[in-house]
C-alpha positions in Angstrom: -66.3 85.2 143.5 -65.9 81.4 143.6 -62.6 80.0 143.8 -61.3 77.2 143.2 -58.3 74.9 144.7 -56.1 74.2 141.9 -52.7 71.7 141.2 -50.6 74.5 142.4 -48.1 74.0 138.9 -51.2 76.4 137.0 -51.5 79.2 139.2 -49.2 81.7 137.1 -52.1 83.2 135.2 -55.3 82.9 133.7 -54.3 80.8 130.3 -52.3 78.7 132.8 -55.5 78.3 134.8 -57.7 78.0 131.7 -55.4 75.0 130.3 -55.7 73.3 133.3 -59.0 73.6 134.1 -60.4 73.2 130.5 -57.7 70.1 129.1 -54.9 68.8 131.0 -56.0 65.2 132.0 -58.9 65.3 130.1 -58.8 62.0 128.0 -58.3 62.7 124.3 -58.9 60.0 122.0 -59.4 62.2 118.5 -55.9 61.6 116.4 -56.1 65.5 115.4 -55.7 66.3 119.2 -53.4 63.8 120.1 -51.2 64.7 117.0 -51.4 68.5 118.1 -50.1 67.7 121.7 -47.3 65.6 120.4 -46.0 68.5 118.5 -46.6 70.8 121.5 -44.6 68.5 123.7 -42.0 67.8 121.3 -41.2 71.5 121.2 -41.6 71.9 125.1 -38.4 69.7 125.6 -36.3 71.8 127.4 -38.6 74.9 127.9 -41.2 75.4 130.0 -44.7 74.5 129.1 -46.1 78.0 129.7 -43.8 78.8 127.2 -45.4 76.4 124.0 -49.0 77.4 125.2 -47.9 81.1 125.1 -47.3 80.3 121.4 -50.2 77.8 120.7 -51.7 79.7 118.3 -49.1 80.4 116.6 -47.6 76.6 116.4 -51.2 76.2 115.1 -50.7 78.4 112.2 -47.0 77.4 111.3 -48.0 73.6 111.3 -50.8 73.6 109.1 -54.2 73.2 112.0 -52.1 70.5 113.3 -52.7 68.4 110.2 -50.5 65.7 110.1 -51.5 64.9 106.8 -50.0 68.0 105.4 -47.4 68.2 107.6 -46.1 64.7 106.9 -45.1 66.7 103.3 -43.3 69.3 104.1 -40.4 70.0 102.4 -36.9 71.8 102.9 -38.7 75.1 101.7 -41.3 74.9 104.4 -38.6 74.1 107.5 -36.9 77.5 106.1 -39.4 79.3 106.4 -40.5 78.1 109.8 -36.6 78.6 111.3 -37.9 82.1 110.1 -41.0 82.5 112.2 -40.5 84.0 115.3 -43.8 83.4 116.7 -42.9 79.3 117.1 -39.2 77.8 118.4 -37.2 77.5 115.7 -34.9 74.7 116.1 -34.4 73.2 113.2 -34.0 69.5 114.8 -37.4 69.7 116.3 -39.1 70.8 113.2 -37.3 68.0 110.7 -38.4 66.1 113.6 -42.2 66.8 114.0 -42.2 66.4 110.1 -41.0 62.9 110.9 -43.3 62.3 113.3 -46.1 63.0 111.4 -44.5 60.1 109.0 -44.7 58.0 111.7 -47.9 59.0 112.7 -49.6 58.1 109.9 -47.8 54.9 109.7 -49.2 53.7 113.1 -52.5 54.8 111.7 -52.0 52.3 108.8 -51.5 49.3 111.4 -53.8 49.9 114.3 -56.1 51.8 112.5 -55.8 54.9 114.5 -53.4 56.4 116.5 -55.6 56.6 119.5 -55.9 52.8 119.2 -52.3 52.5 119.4 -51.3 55.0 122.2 -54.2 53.9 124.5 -53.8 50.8 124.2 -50.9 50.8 126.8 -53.5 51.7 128.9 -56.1 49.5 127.8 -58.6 52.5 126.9 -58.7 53.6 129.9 -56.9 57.0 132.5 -54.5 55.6 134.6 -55.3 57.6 137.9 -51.9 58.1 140.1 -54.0 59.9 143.0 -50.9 62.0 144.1 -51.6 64.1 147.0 -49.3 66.5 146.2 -47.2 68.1 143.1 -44.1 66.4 144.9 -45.9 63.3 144.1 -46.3 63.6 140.6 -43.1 62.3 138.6 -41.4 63.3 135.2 -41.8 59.4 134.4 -43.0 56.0 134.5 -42.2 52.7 133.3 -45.1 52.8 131.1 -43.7 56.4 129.4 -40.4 54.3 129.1 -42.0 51.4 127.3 -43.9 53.9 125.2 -41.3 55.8 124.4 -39.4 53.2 123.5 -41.9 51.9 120.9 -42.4 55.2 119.5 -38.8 55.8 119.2 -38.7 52.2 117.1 -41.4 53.4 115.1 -39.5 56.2 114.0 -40.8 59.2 116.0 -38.2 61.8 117.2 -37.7 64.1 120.7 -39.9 62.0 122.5 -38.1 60.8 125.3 -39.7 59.3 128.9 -40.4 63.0 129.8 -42.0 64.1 126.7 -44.2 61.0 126.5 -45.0 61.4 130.1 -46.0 64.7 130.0 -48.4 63.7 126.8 -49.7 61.3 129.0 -51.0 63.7 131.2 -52.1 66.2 128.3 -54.5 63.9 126.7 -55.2 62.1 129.6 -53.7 59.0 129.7 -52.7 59.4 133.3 -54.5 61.8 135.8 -52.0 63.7 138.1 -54.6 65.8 139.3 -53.4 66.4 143.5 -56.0 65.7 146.0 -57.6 69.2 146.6 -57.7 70.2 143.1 -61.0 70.9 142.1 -60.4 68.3 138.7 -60.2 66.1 141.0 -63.5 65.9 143.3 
């Protein structure tokens, strides 16, 4: 059986071990995507990560395939009956707030033309690569999350803090945090 040397952060189970190996830091320049992270990490504030992807599927369901489109319209009847689904984390603030945020998102859509246009453009298209040689390495934040988050903030968006944008970052790949014997990373 092969195996293989892994960022040590993923080596709780197999759907840890699948995200990692199959997404995280893998650059994602589709809006759909990028939207669907930003709801996952919006939720994720405060909780642990295994945590959303334990629920994924059913954030999935609950916010309409991730479409922001429809989700941008969702009305007071709709939060109520997601604070009513256990299968997602019901906090009101962060629902009213991804329903925001997919106001927002469409409104950076209208000026760059997408939103991948706008987020990597702070990277200018292109995987920042931090090369840390161990998880201790890795931080929680950068300047650049600050500046983003920042903008994003201005624009409107909601629970997406230096962390949260960081952490988006290295969902979608905007920086890669793979360590130095992770497999990802040779």
């Amino acid at each position: 059986m092969e195996t293989k040397t892994r960022c040590a952060w993923c080596e709780k189970d197999d759907l840890y071990r699948d995200y990692h190996d199959n997404e995280w830091g893998n650059p994602i320049y589709e809006d759909d995507k990028l939207f669907e992270f930003l709801v996952l990490e919006t939720f994720q504030a405060g909780l642990s990560w295994y945590t959303i992807l334990k629920k994924r599927d059913n954030f999935k369901k609950a916010f309409a395939d991730f479409d922001y489109r429809i989700v941008a319209v969702f009305d007071d009847y709709e939060v109520e009956k997601l604070m009513k689904d256990a299968g997602i984390i019901r906090n009101r603030l962060k629902i009213q707030g991804t329903i925001s945020n997919a106001i927002a998102f469409m409104k950076v859509q209208e000026e760059f033309g997408s939103f991948s246009n706008y987020i990597w453009n702070f990277t200018n298209g292109k995987p920042i690569d931090n090369q840390p040689k161990t998880l201790a390495d890795v931080p929680a934040t950068s300047p650049l999350s600050d500046t983003i988050s920042k903008d994003l903030k201005k624009r409107g968006f909601k629970f997406i803090g230096s962390t949260t944008v960081y952490a988006h970052m290295q969902a979608t790949g905007m920086v890669n945090d793979h360590v130095a014997e992770c497999w990802k990373r040779k």
